[in-house]
Phi, psi and omega in degrees: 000307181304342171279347178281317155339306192279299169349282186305322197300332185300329185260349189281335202282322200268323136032270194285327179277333163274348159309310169273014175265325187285323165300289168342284200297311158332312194291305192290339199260341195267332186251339177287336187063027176304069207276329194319323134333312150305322215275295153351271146008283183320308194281315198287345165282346160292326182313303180294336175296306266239286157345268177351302201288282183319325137339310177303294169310306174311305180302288195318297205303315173310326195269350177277331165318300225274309204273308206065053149236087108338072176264077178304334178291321159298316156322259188002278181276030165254320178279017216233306190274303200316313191275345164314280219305307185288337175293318194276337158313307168307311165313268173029250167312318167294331152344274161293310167323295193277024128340298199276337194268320194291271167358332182252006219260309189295314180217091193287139157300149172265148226226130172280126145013323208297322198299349137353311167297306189287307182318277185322314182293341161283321190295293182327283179331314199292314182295298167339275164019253196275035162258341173271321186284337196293028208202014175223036176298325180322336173240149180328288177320294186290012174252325176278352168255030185254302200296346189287308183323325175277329164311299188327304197281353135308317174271338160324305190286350158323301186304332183312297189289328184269339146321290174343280195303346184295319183297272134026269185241345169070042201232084168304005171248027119350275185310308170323297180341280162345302170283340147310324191276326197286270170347301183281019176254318163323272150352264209315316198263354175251351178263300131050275218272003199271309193294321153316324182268339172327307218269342196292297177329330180285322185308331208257320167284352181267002178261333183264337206250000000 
């Protein structure tokens, strides 16, 4: 009891820290018009869901621990849905980003460099992380909420680079650019993870059959 107890607290900290890395990065994407920054954004709010959720799980799993009803097939399958919702929350959102991103392709706004900034400091954050997280892999959720974060600090360094190139030539199709590749990262990794929990679930009814 007391390691579900260290857990949680481990994941409540890092929780509150990406809630305030998902503000920043709002503020900033919000006064720059960025999307590669949004697109950023996006993905580290998947991040926080994707937290949340395990969080959730984690809370549970203590109070069934605490009471002595262990049921790991329920815990499966809350990490099982847990992971369904953030791979399609990821579709989603990529959804809508290139909605918003197509549009701009033809006549991009101009996006300042500064953004460069929110890109590192995410970058920083991420890395933090999944340094904090490597040592709880053992579950379905938290290996997905280790790959979101790392996938995340990809698109950070997108974001980076495209400040650079922004600093750099001042070539306003940059950014869209950027934020496709962010978007098709986005994408790629929520069908990723729909598929993960698909093939885990087969593993799990042939073990059971």
């Amino acid at each position: 009891m007391h390691r579900h107890a260290e857990v949680g607290k481990q994941t409540l900290k890092i929780f509150l820290i990406t809630i305030c890395l998902v503000i920043f990065q709002i503020v900033f994407a919000s006064l720059t018009s960025s999307m590669s920054l949004w697109s950023d954004t996006a993905h580290v709010g998947s991040d926080l869901i994707a937290i949340g959720i395990v969080l959730a799980a984690q809370w549970a799993a203590h109070k069934s621990h605490s009471r002595g009803n262990d049921h790991p097939e329920e815990y499966h399958a809350v990490e099982i849905g847990a992971t369904v919702v953030n791979g399609a929350l990821l579709i989603l959102a990529g959804g809508v980003l290139v909605s918003q991103v197509v549009g701009r392709l033809s006549n991009p706004p101009h996006v300042s460099g500064v953004i460069l900034i929110p890109g590192a400091i995410g970058l920083i954050v991420n890395l933090y992380v999944v340094f904090r997280l490597r040592k709880e892999r053992q579950h379905i959720t938290m290996q997905s909420v280790i790959a979101h974060v790392s996938l995340d600090s990809l698109a950070s360094v997108g974001v980076i680079v495209a400040g650079l190139l922004i600093i750099a030539t001042g070539v306003r199709l940059i950014d869209p650019i950027i934020s496709i590749l962010i978007i098709g990262l986005i994408v790629s990794w929520g069908v990723w993870l729909i598929w993960l929990a698909a093939t885990t679930q087969v593993r799990q009814n042939n073990k059971v059959t």
